[in-house]
N, CA, C and O atoms as a GROMACS GRO file, in nm:
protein
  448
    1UNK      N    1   0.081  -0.119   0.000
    1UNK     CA    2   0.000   0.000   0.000
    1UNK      C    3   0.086   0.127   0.000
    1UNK      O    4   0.044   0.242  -0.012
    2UNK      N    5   0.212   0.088   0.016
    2UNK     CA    6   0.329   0.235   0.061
    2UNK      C    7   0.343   0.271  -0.077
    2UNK      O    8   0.390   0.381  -0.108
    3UNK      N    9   0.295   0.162  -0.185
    3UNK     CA   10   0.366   0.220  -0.317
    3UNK      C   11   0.242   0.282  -0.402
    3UNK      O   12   0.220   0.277  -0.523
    4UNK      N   13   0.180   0.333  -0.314
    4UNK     CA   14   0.017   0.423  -0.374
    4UNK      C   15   0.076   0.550  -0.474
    4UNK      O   16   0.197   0.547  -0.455
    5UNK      N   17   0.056   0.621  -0.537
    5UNK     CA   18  -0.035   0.531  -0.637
    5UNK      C   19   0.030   0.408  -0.748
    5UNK      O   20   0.143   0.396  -0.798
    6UNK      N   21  -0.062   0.347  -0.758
    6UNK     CA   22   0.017   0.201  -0.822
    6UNK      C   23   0.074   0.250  -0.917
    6UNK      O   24   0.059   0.354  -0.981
    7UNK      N   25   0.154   0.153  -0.921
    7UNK     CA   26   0.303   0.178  -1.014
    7UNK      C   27   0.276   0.116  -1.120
    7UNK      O   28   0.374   0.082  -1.187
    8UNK      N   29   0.147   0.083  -1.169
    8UNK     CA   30   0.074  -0.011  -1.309
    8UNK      C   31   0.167  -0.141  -1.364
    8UNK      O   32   0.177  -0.180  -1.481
    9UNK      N   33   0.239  -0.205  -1.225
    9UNK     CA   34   0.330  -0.288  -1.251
    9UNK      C   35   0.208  -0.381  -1.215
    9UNK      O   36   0.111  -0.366  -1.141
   10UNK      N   37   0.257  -0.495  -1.308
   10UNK     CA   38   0.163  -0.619  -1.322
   10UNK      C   39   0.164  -0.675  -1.238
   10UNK      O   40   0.075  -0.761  -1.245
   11UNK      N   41   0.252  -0.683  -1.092
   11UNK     CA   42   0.250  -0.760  -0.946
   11UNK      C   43   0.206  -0.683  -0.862
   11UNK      O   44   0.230  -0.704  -0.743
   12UNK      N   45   0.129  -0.570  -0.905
   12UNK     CA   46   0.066  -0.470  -0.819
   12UNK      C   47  -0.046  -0.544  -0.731
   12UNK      O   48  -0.055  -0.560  -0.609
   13UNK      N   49  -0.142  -0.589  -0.862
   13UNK     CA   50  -0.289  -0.668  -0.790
   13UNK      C   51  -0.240  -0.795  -0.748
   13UNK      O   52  -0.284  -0.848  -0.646
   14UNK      N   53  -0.132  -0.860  -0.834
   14UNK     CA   54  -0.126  -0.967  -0.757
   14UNK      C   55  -0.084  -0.978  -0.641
   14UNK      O   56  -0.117  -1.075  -0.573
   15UNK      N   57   0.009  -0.868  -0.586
   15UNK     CA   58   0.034  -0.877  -0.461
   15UNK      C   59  -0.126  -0.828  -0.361
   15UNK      O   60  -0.161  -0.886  -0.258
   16UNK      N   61  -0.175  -0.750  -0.405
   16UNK     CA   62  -0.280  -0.726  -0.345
   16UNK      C   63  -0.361  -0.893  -0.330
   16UNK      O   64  -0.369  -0.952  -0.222
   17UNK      N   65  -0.422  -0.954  -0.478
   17UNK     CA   66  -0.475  -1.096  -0.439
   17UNK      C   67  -0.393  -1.158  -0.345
   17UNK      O   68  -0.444  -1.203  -0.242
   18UNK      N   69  -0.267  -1.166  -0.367
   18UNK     CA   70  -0.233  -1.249  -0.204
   18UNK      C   71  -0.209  -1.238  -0.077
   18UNK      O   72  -0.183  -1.326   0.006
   19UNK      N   73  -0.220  -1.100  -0.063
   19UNK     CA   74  -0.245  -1.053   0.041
   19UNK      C   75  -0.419  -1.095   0.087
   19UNK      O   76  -0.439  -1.138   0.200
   20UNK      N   77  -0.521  -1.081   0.001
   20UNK     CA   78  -0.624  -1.112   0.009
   20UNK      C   79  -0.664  -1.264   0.051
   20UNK      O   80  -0.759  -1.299   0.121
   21UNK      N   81  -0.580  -1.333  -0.004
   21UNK     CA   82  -0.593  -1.475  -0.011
   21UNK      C   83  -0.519  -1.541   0.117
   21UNK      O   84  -0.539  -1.656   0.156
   22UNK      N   85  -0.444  -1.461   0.168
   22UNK     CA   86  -0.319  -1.494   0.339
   22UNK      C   87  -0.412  -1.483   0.388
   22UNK      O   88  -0.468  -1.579   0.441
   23UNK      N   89  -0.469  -1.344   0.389
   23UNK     CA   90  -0.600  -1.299   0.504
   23UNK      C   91  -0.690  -1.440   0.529
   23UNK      O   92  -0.692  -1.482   0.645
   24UNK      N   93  -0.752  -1.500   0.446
   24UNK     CA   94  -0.830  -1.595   0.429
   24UNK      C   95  -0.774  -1.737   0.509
   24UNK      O   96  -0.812  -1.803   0.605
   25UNK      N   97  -0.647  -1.745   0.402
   25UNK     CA   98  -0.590  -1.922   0.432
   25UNK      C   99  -0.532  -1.943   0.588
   25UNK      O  100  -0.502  -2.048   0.645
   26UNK      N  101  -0.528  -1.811   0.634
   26UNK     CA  102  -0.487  -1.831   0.781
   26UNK      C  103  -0.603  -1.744   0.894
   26UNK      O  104  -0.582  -1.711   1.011
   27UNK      N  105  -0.707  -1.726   0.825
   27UNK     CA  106  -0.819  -1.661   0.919
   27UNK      C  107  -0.774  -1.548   1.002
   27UNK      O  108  -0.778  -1.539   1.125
   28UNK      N  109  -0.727  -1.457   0.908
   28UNK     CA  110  -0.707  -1.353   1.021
   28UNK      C  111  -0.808  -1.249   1.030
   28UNK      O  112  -0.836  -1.165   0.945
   29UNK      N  113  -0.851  -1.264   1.125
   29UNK     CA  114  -1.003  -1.211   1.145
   29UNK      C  115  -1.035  -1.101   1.156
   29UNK      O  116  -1.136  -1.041   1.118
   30UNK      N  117  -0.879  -1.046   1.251
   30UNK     CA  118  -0.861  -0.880   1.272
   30UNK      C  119  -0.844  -0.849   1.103
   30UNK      O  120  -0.948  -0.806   1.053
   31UNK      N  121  -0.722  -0.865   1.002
   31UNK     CA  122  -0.775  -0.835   0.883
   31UNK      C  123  -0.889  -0.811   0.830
   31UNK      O  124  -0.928  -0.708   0.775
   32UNK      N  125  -0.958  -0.940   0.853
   32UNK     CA  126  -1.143  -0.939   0.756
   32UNK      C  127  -1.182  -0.795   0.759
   32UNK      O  128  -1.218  -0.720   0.668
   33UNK      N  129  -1.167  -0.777   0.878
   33UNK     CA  130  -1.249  -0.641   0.902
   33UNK      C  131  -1.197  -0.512   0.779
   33UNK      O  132  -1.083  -0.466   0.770
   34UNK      N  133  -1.286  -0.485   0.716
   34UNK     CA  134  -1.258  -0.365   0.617
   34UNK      C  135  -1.246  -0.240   0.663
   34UNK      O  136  -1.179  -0.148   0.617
   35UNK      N  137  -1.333  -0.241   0.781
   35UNK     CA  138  -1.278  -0.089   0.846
   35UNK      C  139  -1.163  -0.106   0.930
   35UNK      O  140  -1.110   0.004   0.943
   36UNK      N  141  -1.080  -0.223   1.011
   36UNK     CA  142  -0.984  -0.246   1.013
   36UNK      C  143  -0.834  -0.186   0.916
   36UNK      O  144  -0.730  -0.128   0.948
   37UNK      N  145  -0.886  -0.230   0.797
   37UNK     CA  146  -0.753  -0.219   0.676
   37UNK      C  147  -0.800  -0.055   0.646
   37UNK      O  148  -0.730   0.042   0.618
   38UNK      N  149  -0.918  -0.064   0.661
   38UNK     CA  150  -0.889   0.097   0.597
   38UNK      C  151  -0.834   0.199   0.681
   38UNK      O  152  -0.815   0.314   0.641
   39UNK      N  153  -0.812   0.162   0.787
   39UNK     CA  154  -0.784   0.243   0.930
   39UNK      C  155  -0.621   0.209   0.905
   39UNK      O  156  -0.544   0.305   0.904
   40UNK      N  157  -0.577   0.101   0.890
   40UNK     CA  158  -0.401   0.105   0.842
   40UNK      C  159  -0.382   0.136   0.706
   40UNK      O  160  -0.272   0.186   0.681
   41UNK      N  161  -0.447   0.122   0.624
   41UNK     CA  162  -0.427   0.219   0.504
   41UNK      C  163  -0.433   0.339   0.499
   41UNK      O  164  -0.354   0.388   0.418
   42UNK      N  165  -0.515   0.430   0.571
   42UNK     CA  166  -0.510   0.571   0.619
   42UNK      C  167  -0.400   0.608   0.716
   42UNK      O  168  -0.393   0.727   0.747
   43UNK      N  169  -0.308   0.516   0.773
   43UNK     CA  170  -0.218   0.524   0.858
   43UNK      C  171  -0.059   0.533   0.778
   43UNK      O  172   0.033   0.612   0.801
   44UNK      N  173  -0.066   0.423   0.682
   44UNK     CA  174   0.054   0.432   0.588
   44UNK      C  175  -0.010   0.576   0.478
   44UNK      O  176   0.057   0.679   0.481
   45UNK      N  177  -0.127   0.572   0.396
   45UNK     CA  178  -0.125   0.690   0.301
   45UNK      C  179  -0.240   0.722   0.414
   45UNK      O  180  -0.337   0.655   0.451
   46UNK      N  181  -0.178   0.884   0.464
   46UNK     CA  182  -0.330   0.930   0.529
   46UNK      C  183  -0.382   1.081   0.382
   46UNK      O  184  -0.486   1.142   0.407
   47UNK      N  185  -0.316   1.116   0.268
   47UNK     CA  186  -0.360   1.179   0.149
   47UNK      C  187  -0.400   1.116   0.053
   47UNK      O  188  -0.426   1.184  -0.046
   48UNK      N  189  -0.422   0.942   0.042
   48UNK     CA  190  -0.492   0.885  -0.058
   48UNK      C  191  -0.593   0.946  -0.151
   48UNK      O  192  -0.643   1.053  -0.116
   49UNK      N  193  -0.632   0.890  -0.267
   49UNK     CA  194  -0.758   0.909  -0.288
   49UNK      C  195  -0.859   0.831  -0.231
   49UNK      O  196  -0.863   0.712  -0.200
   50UNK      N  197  -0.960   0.941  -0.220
   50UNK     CA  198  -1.063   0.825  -0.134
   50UNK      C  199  -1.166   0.726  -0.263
   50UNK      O  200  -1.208   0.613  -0.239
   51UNK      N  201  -1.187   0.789  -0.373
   51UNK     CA  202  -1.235   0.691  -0.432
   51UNK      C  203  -1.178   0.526  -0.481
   51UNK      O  204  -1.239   0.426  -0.518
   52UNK      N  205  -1.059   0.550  -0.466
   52UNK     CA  206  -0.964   0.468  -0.516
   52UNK      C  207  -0.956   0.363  -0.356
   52UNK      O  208  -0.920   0.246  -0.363
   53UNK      N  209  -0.986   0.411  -0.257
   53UNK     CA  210  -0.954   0.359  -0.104
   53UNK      C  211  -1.053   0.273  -0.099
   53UNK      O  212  -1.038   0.156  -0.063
   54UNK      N  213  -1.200   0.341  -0.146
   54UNK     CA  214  -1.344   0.283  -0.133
   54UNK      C  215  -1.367   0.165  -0.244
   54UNK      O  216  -1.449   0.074  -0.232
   55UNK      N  217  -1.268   0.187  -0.371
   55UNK     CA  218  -1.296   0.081  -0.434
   55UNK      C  219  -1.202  -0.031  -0.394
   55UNK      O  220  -1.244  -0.146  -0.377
   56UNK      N  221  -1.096  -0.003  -0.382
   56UNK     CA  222  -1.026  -0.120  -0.298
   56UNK      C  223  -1.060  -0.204  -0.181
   56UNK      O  224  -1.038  -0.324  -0.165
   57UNK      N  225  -1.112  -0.126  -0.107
   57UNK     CA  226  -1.193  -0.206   0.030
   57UNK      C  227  -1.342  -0.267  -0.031
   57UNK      O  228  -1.404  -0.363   0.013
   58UNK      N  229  -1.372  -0.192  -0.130
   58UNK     CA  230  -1.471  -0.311  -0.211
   58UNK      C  231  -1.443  -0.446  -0.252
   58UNK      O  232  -1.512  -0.547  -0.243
   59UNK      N  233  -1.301  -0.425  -0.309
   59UNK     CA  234  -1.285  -0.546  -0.422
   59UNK      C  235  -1.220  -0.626  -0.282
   59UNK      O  236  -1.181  -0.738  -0.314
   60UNK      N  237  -1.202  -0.599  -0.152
   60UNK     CA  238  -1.108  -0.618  -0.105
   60UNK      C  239  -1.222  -0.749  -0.012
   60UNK      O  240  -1.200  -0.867   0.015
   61UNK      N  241  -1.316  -0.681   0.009
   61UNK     CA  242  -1.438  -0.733   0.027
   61UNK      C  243  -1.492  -0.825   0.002
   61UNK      O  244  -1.527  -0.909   0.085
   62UNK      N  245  -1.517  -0.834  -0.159
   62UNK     CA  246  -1.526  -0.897  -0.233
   62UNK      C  247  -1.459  -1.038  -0.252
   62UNK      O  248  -1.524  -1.142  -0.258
   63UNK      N  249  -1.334  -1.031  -0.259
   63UNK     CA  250  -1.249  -1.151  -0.246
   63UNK      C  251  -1.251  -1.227  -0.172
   63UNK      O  252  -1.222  -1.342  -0.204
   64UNK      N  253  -1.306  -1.175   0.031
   64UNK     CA  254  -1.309  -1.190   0.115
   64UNK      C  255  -1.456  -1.313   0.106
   64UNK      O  256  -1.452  -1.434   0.125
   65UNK      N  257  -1.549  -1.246   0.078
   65UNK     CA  258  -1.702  -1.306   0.009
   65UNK      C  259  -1.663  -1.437  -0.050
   65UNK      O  260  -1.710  -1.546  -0.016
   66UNK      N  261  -1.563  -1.414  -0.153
   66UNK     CA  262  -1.590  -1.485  -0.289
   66UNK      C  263  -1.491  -1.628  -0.178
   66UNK      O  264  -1.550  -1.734  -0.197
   67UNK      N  265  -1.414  -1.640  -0.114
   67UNK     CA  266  -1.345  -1.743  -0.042
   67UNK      C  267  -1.395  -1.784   0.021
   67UNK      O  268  -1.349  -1.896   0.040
   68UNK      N  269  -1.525  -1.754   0.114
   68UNK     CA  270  -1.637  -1.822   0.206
   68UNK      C  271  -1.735  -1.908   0.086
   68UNK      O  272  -1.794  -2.009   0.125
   69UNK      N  273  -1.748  -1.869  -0.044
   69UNK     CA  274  -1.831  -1.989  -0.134
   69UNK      C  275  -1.814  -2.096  -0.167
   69UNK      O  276  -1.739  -2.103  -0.264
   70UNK      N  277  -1.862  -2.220  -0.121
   70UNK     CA  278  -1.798  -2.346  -0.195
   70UNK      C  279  -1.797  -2.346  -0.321
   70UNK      O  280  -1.864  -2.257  -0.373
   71UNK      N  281  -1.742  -2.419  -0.391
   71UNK     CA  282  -1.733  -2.409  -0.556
   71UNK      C  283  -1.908  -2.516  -0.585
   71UNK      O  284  -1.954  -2.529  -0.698
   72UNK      N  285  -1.949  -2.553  -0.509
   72UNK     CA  286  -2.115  -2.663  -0.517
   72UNK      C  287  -2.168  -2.648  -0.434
   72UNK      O  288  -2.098  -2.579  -0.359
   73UNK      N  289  -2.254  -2.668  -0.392
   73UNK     CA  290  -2.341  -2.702  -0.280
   73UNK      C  291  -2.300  -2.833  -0.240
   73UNK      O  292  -2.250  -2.923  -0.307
   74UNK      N  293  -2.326  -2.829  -0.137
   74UNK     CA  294  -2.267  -2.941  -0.060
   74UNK      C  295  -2.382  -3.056  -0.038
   74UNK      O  296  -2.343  -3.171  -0.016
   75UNK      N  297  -2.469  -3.040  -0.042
   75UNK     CA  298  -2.588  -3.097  -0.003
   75UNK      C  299  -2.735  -3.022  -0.051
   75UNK      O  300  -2.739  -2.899  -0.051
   76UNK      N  301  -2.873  -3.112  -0.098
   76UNK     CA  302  -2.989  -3.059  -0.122
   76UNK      C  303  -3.049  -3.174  -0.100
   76UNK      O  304  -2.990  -3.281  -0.082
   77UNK      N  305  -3.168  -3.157  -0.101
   77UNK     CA  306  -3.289  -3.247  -0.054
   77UNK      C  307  -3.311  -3.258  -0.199
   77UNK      O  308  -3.315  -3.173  -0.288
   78UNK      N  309  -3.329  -3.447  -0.200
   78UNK     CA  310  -3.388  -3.521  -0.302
   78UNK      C  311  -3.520  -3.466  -0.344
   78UNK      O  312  -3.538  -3.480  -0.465
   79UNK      N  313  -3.624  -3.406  -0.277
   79UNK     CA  314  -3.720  -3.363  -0.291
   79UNK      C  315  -3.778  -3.282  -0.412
   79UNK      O  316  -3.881  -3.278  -0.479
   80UNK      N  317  -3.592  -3.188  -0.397
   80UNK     CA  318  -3.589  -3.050  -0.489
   80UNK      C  319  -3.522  -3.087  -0.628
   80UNK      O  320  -3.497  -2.995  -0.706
   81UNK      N  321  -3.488  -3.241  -0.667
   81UNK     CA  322  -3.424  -3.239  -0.746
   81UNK      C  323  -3.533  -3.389  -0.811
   81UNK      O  324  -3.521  -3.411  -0.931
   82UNK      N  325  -3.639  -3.489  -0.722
   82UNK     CA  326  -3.650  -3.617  -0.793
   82UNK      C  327  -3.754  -3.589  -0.683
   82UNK      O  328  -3.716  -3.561  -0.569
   83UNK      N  329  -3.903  -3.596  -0.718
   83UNK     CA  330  -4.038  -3.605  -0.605
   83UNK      C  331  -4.037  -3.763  -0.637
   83UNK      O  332  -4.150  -3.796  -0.600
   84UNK      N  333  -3.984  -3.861  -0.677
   84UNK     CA  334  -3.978  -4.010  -0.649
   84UNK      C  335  -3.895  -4.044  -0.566
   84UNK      O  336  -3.906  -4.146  -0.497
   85UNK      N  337  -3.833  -3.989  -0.562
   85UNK     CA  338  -3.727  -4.013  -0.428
   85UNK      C  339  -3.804  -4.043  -0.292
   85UNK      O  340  -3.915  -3.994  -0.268
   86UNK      N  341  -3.739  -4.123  -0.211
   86UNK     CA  342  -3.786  -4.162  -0.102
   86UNK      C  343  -3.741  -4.017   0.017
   86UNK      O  344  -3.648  -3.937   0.009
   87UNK      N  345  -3.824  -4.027   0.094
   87UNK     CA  346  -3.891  -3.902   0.205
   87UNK      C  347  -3.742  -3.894   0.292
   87UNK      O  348  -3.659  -3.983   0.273
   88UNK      N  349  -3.719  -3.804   0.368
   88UNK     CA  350  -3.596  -3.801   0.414
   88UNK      C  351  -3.468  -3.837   0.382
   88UNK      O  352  -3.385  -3.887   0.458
   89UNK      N  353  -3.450  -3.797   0.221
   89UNK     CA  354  -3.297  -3.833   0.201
   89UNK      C  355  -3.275  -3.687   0.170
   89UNK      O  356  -3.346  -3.587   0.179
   90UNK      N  357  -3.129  -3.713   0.126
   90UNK     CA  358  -3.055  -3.572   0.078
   90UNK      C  359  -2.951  -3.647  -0.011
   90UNK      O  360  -2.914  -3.765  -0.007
   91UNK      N  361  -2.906  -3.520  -0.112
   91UNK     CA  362  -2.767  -3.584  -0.216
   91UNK      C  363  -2.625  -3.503  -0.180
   91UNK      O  364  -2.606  -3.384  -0.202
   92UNK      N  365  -2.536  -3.585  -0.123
   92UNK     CA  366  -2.369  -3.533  -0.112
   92UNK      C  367  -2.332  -3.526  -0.200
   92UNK      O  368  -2.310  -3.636  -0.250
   93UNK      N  369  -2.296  -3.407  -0.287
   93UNK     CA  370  -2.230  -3.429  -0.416
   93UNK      C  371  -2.110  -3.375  -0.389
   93UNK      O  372  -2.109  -3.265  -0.335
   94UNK      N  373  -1.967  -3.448  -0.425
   94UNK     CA  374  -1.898  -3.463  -0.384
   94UNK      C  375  -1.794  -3.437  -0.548
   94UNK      O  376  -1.848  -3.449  -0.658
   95UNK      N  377  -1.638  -3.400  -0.533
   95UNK     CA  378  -1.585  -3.383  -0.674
   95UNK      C  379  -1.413  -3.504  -0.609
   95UNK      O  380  -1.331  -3.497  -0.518
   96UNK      N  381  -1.438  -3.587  -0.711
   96UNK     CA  382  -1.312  -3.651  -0.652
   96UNK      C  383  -1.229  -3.667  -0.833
   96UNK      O  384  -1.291  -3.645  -0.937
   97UNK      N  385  -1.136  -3.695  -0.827
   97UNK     CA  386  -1.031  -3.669  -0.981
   97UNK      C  387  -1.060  -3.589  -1.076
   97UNK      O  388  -1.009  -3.595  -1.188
   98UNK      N  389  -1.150  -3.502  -1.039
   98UNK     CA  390  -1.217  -3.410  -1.167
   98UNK      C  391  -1.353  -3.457  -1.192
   98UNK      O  392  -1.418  -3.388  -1.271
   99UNK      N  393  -1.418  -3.574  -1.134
   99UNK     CA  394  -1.537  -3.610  -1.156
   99UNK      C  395  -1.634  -3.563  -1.058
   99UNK      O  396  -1.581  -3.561  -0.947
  100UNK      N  397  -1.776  -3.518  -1.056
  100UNK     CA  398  -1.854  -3.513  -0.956
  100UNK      C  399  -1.970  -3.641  -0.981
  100UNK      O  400  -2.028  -3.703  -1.070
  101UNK      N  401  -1.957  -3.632  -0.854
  101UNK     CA  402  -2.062  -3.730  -0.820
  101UNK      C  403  -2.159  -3.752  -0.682
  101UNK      O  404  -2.107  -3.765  -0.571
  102UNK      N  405  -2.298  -3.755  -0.700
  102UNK     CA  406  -2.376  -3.780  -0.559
  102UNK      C  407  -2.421  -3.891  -0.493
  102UNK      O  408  -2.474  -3.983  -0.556
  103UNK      N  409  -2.408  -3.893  -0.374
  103UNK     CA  410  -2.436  -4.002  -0.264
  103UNK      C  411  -2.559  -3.944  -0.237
  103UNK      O  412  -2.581  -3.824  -0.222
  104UNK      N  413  -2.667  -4.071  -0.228
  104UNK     CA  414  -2.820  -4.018  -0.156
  104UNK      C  415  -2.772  -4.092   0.028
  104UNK      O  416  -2.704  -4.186   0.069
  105UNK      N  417  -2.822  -4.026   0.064
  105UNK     CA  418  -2.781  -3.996   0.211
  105UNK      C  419  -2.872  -4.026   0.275
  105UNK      O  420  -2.950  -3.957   0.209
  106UNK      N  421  -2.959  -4.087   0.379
  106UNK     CA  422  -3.080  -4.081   0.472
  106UNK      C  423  -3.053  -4.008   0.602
  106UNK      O  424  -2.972  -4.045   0.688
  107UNK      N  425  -3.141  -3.886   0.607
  107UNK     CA  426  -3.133  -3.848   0.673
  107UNK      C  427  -3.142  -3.871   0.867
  107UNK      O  428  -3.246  -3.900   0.925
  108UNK      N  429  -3.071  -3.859   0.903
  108UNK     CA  430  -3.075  -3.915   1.058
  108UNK      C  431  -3.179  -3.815   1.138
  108UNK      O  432  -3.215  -3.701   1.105
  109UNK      N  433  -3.222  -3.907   1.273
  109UNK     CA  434  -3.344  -3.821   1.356
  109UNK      C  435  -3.269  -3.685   1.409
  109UNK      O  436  -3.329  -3.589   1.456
  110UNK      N  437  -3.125  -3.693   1.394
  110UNK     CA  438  -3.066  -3.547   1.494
  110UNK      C  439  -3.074  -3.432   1.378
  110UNK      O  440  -3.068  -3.309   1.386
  111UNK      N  441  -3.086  -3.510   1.276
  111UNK     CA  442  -3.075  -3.433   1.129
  111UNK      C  443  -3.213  -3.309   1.127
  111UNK      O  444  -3.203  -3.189   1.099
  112UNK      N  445  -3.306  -3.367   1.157
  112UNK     CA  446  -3.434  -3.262   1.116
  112UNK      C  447  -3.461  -3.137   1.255
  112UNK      O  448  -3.549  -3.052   1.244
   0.00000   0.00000   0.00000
C-alpha cells in the first residue's frame, strides 16, 4: 500500500490478491475487518484518494465473500431435485479426480 499510487506494474494486484488470499488461508479475522484495513491504510497513506480507497476495500471485500463460497453445494434435498425419491434423504455431491458425483444420504433423527 506504501507504493500508492500504483506503479501499473503487473504484481501490483497480484500482490494485493495475495495478500487477500493470506488474510483468508490463515483466518485472520482482525484483517477481515474492512474498516480495520482501511484504518491502516489511512495510517501508511493518510492523502490517498478516497475513491480509489473505497474501491479497494470493495474489491477487497469482495475476495473476502468470494473465499467463504464453496465451488457446489454441498448438499440438497432429493425432494428439490426427484419427487420419487424416497422421504428423508438428501444428495452429497462430492468432486473426486475431476469427476462429480452424488451419494443419496438418509437423513438421521438429529438431522431434522
Amino acid at each position: 500500500m506504501k507504493e500508492y499510487p500504483e506503479s501499473n506494474h503487473p504484481a501490483d494486484k497480484e500482490r494485493f490478491f495475495l495478500f487477500a488470499k493470506n488474510v483468508c488461508s490463515f483466518n485472520a479475522k482482525k484483517w477481515k475487518d474492512v474498516k480495520f484495513l482501511e484504518k491502516k491504510i489511512l495510517e501508511a497513506l493518510p492523502h490517498c484518494d478516497r475513491k480509489w480507497l473505497e474501491m479497494t476495500l470493495i474489491i477487497f471485500e469482495n475476495l473476502i465473500d468470494f473465499h467463504k463460497v464453496n465451488p457446489t453445494p454441498k448438499t440438497w434435498f432429493i425432494e428439490n431435485v426427484d419427487k420419487r425419491a424416497p422421504k428423508n434423504y438428501y444428495f452429497e455431491l462430492s468432486c473426486k479426480n475431476g469427476e462429480f458425483f452424488k451419494e443419496q444420504v438418509k437423513m438421521e433423527k438429529d438431522d431434522f
